[in-house]
C-alpha positions as a Python dict, from the first residue, in 0.01 Angstrom:
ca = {
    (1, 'X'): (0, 0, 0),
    (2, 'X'): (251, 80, 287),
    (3, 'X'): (599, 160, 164),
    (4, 'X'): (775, -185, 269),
    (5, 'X'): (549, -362, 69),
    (6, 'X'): (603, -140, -269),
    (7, 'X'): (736, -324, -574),
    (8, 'X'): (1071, -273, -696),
    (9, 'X'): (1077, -126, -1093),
    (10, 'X'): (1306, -386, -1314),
    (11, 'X'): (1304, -241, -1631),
    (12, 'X'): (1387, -310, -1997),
    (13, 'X'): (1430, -39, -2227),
    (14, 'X'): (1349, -116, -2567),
    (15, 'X'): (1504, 97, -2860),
    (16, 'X'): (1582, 22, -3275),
    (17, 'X'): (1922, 91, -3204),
    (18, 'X'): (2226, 255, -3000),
    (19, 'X'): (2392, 466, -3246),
    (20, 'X'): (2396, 868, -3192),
    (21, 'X'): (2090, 1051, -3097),
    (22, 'X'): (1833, 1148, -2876),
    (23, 'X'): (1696, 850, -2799),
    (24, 'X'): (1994, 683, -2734),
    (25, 'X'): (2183, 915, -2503),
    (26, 'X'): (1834, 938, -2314),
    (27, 'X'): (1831, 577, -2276),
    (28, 'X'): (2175, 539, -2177),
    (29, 'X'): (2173, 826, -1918),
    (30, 'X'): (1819, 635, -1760),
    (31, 'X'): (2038, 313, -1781),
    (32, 'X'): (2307, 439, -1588),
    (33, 'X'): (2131, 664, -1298),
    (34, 'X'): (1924, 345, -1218),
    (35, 'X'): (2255, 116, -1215),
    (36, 'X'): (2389, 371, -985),
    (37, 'X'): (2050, 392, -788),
    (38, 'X'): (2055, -22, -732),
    (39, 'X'): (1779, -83, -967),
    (40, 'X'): (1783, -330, -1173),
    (41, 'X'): (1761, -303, -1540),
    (42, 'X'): (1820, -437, -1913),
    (43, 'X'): (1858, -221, -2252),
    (44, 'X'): (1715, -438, -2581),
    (45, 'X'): (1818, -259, -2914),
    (46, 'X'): (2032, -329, -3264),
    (47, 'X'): (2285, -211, -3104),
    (48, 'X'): (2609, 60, -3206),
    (49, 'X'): (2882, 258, -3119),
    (50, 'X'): (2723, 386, -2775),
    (51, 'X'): (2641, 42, -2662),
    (52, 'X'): (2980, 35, -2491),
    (53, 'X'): (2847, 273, -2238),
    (54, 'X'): (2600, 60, -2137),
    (55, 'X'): (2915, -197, -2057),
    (56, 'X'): (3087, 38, -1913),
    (57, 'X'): (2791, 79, -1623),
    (58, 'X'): (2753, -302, -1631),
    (59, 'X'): (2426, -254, -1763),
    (60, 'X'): (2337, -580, -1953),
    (61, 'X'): (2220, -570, -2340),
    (62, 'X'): (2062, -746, -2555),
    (63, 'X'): (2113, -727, -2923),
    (64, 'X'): (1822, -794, -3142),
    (65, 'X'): (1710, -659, -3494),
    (66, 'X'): (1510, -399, -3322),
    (67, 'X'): (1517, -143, -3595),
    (68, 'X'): (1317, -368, -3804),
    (69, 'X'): (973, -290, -3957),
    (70, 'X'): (945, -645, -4133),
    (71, 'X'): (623, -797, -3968),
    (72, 'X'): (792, -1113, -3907),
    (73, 'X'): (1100, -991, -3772),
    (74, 'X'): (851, -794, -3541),
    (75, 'X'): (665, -1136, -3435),
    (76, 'X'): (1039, -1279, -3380),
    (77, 'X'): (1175, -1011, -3113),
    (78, 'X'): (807, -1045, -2984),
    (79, 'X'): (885, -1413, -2884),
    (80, 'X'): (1265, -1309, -2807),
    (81, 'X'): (1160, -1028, -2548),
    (82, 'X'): (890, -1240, -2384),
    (83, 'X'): (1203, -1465, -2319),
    (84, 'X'): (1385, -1191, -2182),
    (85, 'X'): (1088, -1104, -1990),
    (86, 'X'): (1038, -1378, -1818),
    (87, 'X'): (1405, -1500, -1717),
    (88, 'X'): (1464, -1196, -1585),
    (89, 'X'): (1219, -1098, -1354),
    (90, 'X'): (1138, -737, -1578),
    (91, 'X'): (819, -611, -1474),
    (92, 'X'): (858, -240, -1681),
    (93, 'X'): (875, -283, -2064),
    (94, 'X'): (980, 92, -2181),
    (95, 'X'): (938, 148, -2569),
    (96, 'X'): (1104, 455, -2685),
    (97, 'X'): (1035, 427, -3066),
    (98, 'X'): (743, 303, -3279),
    (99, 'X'): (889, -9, -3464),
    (100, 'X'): (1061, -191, -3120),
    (101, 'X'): (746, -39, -2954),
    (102, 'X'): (521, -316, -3146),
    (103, 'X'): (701, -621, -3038),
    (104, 'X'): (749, -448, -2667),
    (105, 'X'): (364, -385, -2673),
    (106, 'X'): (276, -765, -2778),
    (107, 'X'): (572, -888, -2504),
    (108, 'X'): (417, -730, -2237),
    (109, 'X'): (76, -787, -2261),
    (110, 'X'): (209, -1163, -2313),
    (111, 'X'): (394, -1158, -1937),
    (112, 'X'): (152, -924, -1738),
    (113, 'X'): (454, -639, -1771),
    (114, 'X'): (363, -273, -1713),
    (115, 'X'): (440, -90, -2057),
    (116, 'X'): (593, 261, -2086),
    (117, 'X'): (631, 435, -2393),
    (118, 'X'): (808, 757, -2454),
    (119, 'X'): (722, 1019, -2735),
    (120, 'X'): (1048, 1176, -2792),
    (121, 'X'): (921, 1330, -3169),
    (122, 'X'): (627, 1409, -3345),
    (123, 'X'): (561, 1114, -3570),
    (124, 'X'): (471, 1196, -3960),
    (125, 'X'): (92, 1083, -3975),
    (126, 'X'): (112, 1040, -4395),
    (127, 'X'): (-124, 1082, -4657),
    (128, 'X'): (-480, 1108, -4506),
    (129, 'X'): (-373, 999, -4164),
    (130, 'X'): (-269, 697, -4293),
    (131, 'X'): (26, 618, -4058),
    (132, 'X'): (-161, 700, -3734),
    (133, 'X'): (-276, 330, -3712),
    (134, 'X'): (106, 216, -3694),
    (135, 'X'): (223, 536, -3416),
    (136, 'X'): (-67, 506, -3181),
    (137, 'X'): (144, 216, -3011),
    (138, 'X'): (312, 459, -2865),
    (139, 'X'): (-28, 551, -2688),
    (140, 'X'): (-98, 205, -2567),
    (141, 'X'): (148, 247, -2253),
    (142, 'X'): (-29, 252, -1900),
    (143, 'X'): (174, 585, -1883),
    (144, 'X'): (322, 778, -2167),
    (145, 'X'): (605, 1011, -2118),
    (146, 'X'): (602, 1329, -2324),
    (147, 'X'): (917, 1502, -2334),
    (148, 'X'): (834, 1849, -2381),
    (149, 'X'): (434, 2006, -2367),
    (150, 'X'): (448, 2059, -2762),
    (151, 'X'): (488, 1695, -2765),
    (152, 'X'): (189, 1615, -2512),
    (153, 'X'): (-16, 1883, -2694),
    (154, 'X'): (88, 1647, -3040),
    (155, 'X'): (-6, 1352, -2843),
    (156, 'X'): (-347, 1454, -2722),
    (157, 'X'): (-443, 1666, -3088),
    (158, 'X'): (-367, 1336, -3305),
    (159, 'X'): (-449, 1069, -3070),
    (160, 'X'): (-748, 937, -2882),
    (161, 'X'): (-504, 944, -2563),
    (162, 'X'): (-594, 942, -2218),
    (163, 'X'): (-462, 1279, -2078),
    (164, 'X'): (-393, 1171, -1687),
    (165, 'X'): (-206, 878, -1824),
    (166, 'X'): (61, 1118, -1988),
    (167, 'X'): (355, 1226, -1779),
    (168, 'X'): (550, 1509, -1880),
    (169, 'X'): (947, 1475, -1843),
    (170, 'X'): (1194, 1765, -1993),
    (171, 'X'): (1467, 1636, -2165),
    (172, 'X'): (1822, 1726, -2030),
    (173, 'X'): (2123, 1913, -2038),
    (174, 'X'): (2426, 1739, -1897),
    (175, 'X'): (2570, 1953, -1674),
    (176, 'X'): (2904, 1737, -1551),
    (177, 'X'): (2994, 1810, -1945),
    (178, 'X'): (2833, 2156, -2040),
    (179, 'X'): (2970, 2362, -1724),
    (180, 'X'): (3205, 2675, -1835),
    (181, 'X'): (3404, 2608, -1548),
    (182, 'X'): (3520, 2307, -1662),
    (183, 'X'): (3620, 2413, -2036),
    (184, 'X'): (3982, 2491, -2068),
    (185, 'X'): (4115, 2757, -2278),
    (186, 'X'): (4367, 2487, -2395),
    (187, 'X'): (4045, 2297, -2528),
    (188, 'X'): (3906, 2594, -2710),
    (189, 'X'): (4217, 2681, -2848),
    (190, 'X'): (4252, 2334, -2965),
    (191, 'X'): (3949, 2368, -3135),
    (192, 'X'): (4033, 2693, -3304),
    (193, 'X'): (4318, 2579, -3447),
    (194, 'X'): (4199, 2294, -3583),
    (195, 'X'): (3945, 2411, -3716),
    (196, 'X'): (4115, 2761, -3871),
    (197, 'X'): (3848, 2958, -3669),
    (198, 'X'): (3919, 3364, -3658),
    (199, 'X'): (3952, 3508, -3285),
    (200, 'X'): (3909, 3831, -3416),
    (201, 'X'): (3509, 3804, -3491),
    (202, 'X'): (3187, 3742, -3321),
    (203, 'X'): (3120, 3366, -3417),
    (204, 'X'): (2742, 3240, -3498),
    (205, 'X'): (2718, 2849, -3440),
    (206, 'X'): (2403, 2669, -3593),
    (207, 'X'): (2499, 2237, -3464),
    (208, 'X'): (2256, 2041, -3629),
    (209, 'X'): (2273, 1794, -3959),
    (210, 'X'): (2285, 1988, -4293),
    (211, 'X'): (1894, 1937, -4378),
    (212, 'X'): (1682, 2144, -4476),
    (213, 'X'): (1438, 2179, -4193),
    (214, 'X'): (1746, 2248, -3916),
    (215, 'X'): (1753, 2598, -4111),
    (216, 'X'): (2131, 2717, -4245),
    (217, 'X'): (1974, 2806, -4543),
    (218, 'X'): (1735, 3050, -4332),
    (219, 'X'): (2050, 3164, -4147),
    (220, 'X'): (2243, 3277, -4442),
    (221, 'X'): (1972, 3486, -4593),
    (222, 'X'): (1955, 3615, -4224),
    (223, 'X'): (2309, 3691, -4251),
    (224, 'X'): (2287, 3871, -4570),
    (225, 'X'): (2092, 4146, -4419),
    (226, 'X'): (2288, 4199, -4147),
    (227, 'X'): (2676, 4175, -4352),
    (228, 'X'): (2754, 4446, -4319),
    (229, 'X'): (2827, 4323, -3980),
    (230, 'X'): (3124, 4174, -3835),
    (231, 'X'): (3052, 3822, -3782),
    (232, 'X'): (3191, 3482, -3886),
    (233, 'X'): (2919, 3138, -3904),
    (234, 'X'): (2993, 2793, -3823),
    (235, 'X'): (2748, 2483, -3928),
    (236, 'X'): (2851, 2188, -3748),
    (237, 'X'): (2702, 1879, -3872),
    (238, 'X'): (2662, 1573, -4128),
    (239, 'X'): (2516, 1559, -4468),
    (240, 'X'): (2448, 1193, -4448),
    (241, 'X'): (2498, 1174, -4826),
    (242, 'X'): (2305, 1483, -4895),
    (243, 'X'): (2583, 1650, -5072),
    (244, 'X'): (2368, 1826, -5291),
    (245, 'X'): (2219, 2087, -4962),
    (246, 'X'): (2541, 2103, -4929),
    (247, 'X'): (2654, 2274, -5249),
    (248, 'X'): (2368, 2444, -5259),
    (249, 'X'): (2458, 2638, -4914),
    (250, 'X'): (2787, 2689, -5040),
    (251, 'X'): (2638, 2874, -5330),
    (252, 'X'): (2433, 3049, -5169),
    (253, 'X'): (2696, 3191, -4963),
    (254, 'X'): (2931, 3327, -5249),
    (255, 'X'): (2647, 3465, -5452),
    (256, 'X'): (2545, 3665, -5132),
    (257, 'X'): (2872, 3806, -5164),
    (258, 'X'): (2966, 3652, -4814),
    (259, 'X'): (3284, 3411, -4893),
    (260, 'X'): (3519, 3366, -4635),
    (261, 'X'): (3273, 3412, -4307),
    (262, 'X'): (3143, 3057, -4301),
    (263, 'X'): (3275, 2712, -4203),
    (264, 'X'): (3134, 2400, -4232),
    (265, 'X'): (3263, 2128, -4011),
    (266, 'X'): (3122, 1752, -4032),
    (267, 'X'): (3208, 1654, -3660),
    (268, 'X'): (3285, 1843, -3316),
    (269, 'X'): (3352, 1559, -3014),
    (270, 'X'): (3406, 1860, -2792),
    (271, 'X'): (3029, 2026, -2810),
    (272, 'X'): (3111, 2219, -2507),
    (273, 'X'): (3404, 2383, -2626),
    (274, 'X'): (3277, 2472, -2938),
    (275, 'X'): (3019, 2628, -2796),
    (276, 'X'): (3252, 2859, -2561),
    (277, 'X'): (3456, 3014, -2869),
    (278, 'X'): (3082, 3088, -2940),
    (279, 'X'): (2932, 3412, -2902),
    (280, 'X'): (2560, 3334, -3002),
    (281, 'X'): (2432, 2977, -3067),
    (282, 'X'): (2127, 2953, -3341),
    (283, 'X'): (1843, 2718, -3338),
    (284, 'X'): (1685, 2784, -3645),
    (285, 'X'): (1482, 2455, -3756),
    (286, 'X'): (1158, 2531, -3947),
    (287, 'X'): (986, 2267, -3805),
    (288, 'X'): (918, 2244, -3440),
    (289, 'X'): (1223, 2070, -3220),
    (290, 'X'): (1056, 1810, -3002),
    (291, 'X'): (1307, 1948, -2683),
    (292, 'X'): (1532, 2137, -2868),
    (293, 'X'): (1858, 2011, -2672),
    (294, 'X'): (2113, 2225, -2881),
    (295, 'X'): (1945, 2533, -2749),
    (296, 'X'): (1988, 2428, -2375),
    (297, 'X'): (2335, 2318, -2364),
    (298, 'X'): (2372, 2664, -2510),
    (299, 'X'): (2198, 2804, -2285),
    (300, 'X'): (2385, 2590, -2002),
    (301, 'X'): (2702, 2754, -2151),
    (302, 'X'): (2586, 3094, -2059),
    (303, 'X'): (2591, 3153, -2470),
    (304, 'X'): (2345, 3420, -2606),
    (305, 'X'): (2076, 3190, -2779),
    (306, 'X'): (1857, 3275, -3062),
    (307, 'X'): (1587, 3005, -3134),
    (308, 'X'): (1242, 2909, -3386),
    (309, 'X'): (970, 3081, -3157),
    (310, 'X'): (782, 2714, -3192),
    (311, 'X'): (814, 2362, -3070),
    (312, 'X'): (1043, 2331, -2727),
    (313, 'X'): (1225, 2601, -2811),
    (314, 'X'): (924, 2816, -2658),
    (315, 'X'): (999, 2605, -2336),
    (316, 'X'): (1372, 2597, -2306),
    (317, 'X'): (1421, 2948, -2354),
    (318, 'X'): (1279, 3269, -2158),
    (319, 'X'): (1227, 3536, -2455),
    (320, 'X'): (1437, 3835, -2389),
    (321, 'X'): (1547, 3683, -2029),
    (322, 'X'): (1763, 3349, -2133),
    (323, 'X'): (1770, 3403, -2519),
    (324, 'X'): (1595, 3557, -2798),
    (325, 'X'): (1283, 3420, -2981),
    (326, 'X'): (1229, 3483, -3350),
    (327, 'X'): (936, 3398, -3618),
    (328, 'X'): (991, 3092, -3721),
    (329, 'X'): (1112, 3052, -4106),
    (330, 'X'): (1102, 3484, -4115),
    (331, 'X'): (1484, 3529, -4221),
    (332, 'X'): (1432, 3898, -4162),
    (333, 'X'): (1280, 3827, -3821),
    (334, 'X'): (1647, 3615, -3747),
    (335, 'X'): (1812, 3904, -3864),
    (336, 'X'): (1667, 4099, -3631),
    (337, 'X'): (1699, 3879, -3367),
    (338, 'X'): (2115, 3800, -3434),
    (339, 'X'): (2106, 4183, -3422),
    (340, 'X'): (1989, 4220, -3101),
    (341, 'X'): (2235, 3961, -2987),
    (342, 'X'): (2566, 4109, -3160),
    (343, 'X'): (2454, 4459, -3007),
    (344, 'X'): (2479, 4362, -2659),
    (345, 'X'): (2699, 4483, -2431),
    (346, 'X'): (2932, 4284, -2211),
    (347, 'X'): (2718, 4365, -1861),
    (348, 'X'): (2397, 4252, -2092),
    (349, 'X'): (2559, 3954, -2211),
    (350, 'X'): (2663, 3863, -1847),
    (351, 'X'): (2345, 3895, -1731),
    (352, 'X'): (2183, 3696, -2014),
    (353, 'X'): (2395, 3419, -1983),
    (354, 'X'): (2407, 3400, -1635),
    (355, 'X'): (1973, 3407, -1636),
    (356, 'X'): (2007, 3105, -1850),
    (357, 'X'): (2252, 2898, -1669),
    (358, 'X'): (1997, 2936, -1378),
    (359, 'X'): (1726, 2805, -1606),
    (360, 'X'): (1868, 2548, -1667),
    (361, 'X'): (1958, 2423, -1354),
    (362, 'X'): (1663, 2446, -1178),
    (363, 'X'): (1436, 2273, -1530),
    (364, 'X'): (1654, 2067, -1743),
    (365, 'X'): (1938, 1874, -1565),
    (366, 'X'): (1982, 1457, -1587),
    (367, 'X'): (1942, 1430, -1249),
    (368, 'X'): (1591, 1624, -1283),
    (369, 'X'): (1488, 1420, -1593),
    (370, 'X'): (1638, 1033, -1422),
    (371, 'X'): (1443, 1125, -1130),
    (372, 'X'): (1068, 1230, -1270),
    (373, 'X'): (1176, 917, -1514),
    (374, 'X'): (1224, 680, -1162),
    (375, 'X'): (914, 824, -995),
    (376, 'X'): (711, 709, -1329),
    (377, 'X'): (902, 401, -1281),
    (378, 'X'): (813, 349, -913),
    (379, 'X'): (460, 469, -1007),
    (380, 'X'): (369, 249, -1272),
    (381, 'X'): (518, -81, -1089),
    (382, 'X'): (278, -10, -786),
    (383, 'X'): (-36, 105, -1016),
}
């Protein structure tokens, strides 16, 4: 086909919802390169708070119980989308989660639409496999986009999935908002203050929600082989109601004897800055991060990063070059590895963090994940 007469990609994106998270900031930063681009495009979810970017780029949604698993309010945004479908000229359906993902699925094969799905997590299979049934729609796209290998590797050990249909596409790291030349010192010591942090000690940041699997209990029985240390911890992140973990961190911190070196702060709307009073950022989930995003805006802020040796971690950070690797769920292994990190001399540091700025750069920026995600686009249209 010569290159005048290639299709243009319209594209809907179909989500649950637009409320914080992965999914959603991924959708909203493909939403706005393509508005930017010319291309035409829709977003389809419940909607939420971050729905007012997608105004804000005058890219059109439409709100729809999409985060619904009820198999009639599936059949119902079936019917809805073909509408949308058809009146507006889409000829890309993307799915980026299981439930929409049914009634996208149906709604294209309904108005000859090519349909992209994205894995952004490994889904729980259940008892005896018995979920598999419900995730493999997320399989049925003519191309699937895996955002990180461990995810492709998931895709093509649990699912009868056609490996040169899958497309692999990094998630990101923003860099117009993680760039140390653009944090202030007025914005760190903003943050300090508000948040009573010492500028005396080394501080440890673990950002993720307080659950178990994201690892601050792991990091304080790190910590308690290493206090005699100077150090102070910070957890940033929600309990969603799960005020039990919680008190039970919070325990475990005084009867380590080590009350006084931790924080816990629900919400940080300055990421970047927090992470430049920082002197090493932790990843420590026990189960594998799909990307593992926290680590490479750390890494992005030249930060000393010590991360799970499994999932996307083992992608988005160079052992020994960008960051430190440690055994996953081995609290003296962590130990060893925050260590390493506090041990460092300045030069070392430098050198670190300017190795992982690099790597960064040239693997995980939007515009590198918006433009693999617009060639998939372009492909699939023309297939």
């Amino acid at each position: 086909m010569k290159k005048n007469q290639e299709k243009k990609p319209v594209v809907l994106q179909v989500l649950p919802e637009l409320n914080q998270g992965g999914v959603e900031l991924g959708t909203i930063e493909i939403a706005t390169e393509l508005q930017k681009q010319g291309i035409k495009n829709f977003v389809a979810s419940a909607g939420g708070r971050m729905a007012y970017n997608l105004e804000r780029a005058k890219v059109p949604h439409f709100t729809m119980p999409l985060k619904t698993k009820n198999p009639l309010k599936l059949w119902l945004n079936y019917r809805r989308l073909v509408k949308i479908i058809k009146e507006n000229g889409i000829n890309i359906v993307h799915a980026r989660s299981r439930a929409p993902a049914w009634s996208a699925y149906w709604a294209a094969k309904k108005t000859g639409a090519k349909y992209l799905t994205t894995f952004h997590g490994t889904y729980g299979l259940g008892p005896k496999g018995i979920k598999k049934a419900y995730n493999k729609v997320m399989t049925y796209g003519d191309l699937v986009i895996a955002i990180s290998n461990h995810i492709k590797e998931h895709i093509l050990k649990n699912y009868k999935c056609d490996e040169s249909k899958i497309r692999l596409i990094h998630r990101c790291v923003n860099m117009e908002n993680f760039d140390i030349n653009k944090v202030s010192a007025e914005r760190m010591i903003k943050l300090m203050e508000e948040n009573h942090l010492p500028e005396d000690k080394p501080i440890i940041l673990l950002i993720g929600r307080l659950t178990r699997w994201k690892g601050q209990k792991l990091l304080i029985e790190a910590l308690e082989k290493i206090k005699e240390k100077d150090f102070f911890c910070v957890f940033v992140g929600d309990d969603q109601g799960r005020t039990y973990y919680t008190e039970e961190l919070k325990e475990a911190i005084v009867q380590k004897g080590m009350e006084g070196r931790f924080s816990f702060i629900r919400h940080i709307s300055d990421v970047p800055a927090m992470m430049m009073i920082s002197d090493i950022v932790v990843s420590a989930s026990t189960d594998p991060e799909a990307f593992g995003r926290i680590a490479a805006e750390g890494e992005a802020m030249g930060r000393i990063v010590v991360a799970s040796n499994i999932g996307g971690s083992l992608e988005n950070l160079v052992d020994g070059k960008t960051g430190k690797h440690f055994v996953s769920g081995d609290a003296q292994s962590l130990a060893e590895a925050l260590t390493w990190a506090l041990e460092l001399s300045t030069d070392q540091r430098e050198e670190i963090g300017k190795n992982a700025i690099e790597y960064v750069k040239n693997n995980f920026t939007k515009e590198i994940m918006c433009n693999k995600t617009i060639a998939v686009y372009n492909e699939l249209v023309n297939m």
